[in-house]
N, C-alpha and C positions, 0 to 999 in steps of 0.2 A: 486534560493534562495541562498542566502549566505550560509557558512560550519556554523554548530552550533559550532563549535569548539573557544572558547574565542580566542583574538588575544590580547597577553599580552601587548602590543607596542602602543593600543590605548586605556588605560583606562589610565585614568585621575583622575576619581573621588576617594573624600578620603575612605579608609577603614568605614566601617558603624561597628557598634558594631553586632556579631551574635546572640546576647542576645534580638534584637529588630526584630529577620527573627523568628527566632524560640522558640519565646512566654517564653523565660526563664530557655530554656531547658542549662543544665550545658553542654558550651563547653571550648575545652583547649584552652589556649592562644598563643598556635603553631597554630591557625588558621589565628593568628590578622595580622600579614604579610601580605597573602596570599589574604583575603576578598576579593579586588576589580579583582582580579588577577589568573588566572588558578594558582591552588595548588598542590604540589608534589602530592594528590591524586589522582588529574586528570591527571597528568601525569602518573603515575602509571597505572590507569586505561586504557589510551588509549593506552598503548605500553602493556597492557596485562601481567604486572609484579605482577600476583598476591601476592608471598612473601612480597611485598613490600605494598601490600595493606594491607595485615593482619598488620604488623608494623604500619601500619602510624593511622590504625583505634584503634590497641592497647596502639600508645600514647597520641590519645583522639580527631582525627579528627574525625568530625562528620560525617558520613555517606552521607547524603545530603548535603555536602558543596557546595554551591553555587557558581558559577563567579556572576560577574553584569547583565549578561545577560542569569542567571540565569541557565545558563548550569549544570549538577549534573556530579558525577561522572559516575555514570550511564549511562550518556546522552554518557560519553568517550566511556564507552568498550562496547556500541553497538557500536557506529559508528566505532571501532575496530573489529569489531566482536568479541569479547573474549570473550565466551561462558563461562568459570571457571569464570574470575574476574564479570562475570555480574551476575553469581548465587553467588558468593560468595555475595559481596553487598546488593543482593535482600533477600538472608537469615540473612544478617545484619540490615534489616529493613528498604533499600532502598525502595524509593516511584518511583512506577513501570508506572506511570503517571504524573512524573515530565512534565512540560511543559517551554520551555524555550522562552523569548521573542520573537523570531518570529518563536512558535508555535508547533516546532520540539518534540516529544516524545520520548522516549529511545525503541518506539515500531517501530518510523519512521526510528530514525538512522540504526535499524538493518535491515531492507526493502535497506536502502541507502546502508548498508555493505554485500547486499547476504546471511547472517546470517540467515538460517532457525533454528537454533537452538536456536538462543535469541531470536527468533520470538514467536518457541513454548513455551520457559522459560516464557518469558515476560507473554504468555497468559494465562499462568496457574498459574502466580501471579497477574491474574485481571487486565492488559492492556487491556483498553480502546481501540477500534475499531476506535472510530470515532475521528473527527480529530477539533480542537477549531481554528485551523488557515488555510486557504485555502489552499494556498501550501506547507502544512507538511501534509498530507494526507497519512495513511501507503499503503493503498490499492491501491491507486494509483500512488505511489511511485513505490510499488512493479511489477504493472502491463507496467510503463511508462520503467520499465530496465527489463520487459520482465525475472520479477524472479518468474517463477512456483513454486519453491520450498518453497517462504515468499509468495509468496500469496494463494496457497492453504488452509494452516492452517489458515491464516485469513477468508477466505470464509468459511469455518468451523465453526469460531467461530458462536454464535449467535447476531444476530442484525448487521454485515456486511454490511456497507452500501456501496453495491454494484450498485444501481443508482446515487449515490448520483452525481450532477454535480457542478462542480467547475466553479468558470468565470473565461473564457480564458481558461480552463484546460481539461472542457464538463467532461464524467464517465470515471471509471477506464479500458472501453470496446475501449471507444474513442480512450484513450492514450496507449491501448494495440495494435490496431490498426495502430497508427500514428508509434511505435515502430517495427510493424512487426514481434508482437511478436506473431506468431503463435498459441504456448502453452498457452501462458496466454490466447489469445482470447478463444481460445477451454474452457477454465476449464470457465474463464467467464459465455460464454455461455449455456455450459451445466447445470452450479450452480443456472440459471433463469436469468442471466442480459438481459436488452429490448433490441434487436438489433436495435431498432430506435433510440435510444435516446444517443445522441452524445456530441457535442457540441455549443449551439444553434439552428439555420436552420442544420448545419454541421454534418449530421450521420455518425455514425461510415464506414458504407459503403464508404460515402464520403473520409476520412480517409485510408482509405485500399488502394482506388484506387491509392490517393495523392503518395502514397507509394512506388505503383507498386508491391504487394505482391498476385499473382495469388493465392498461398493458402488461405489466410486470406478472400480473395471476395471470396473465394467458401463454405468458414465457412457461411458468412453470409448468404448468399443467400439459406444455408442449414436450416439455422435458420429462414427464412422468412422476411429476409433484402429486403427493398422496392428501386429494381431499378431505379423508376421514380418520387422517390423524390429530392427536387432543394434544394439549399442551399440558403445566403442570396443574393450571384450573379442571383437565377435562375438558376443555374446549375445542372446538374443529374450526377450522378456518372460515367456515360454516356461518355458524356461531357467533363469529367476532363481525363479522359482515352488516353492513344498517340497511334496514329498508326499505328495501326498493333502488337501492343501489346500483349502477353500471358492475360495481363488482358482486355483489350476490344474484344478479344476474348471470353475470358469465359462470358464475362456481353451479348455478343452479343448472341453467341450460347444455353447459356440456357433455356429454355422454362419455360412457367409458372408452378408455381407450381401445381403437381400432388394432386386428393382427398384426397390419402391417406396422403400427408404431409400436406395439409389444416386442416385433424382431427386430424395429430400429434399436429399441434401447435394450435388445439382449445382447445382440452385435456388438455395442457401441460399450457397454459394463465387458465382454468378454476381450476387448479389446485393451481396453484400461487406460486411463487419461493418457499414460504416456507413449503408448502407441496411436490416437488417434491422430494424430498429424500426417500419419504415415500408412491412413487406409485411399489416401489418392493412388497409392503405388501398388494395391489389390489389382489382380486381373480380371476385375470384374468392370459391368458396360458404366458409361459417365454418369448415365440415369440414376442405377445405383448407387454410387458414390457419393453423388450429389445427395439423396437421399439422407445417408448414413451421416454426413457432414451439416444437413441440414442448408444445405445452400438452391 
């Protein structure tokens, strides 16, 4: 997906008045330059000059200034990371769900910058999880660069759409997978993602193998990853394995799964992702628990 970042060099079209974006709301006429065109604020904002923010909003930019393609400043000092400029803004009454034409959030940009801290900011001024355009996706952003640290808080949040599958992109499990991201797959997992459900025929399993990531198949497999599923080739993960491999070893050598992990993961399905957080509070011994949680 292209940088949400405006490219001043290709707009064309004429300045629009901001009196017709924002229903009449009193802006300064230091904006009327700038309209179609990244504005010293967003400059500001992406180089993380807060001083320079406070100026430009105290001579009457508007907080949400817009580009044409509808980028905020907001939208900059995530994709900056600038944890100050992005609280400053958000306590200026920036909109924490801006969405810019192809879809991007100021919840995604910061997913794209590693920023766990404008992740948590963002969330606790009511950033929006889910995503209005397929590939601006925060969770899967986070999960595809293999950033535990932006994607944990999001799995936190509530309503986390952690199956969700994207075309061409499959879950945020898939693309944690395809990445190799070890940690993200684990936190996935443990937080209830389906270890089948991938993308398309295409399991995550399938994924790992492509890889070559012996840790990541032994996640699965831990989770009750199904070795003898085929993709849209007819293929098994199997299959896709080179050899003599660490990982067609490990798919070869492991045995089916044990009772006692067939009751972990009936337990754990009959519980359902969004109770699992809350089987510490069973009255059953710690051993157990521990068990069922995987710890």
């Amino acid at each position: 997906m292209a940088a949400v970042r405006a490219d001043v060099s290709v707009w064309s079209q004429p300045w629009r008045n901001p009196m017709d974006v924002y229903g009449g709301l009193a802006c300064n006429s230091l904006m009327a330059d700038y309209w179609s065109d990244r504005t010293p604020l967003h400059e500001a904002a992406f180089q993380g000059r807060l001083l320079q923010l406070k100026t430009l909003l105290a001579q009457g930019f508007h907080v949400d200034t817009l580009t044409i393609d509808r980028v905020s400043p907001l939208h900059e000092a995530c994709l900056g990371g600038h944890f100050a400029c992005a609280k400053f803004l958000l306590d200026s009454g920036a909109n924490a769900n801006a969405v810019s034409t192809d879809g991007a959030t100021p919840l995604f940009n910061s997913c794209r910058s590693r920023s766990a801290a404008c992740v948590r900011l963002l969330l606790w001024h009511g950033a929006s999880v889910h995503t209005t355009y397929p590939l601006a996706s925060p969770i899967h952003e986070a999960a595809k660069k293999g950033h535990r640290e932006c994607l944990e808080p999001l799995l936190l949040s509530r309503g986390a759409p952690i199956d969700m599958e994207l075309p061409e992109v499959g879950t945020a499990l898939y693309s944690a997978c395809q990445a190799q991201a070890a940690a993200c797959v684990e936190l996935l997992l443990h937080s209830g993602a389906d270890v089948h459900v991938g993308c398309g025929l295409e399991s995550p399993l399938h994924a790992a193998v492509r890889g070559g990531g012996p840790n990541v198949v032994e996640l699965l497999l831990d989770f009750g990853a199904d070795r003898s599923c085929r993709n849209a080739e007819g293929q098994t993960p199997l299959d896709l394995s080179l050899p003599n491999s660490a990982v067609r070893i490990t798919l070869q050598t492991r045995g089916p799964c044990s009772l006692s992990q067939l009751c972990r993961l009936c337990i754990r399905g009959s519980l359902g992702r969004s109770r699992l957080h809350r089987a510490s509070s069973l009255c059953l011994p710690h051993s157990i628990t521990d068990f069922l949680l995987y710890r």
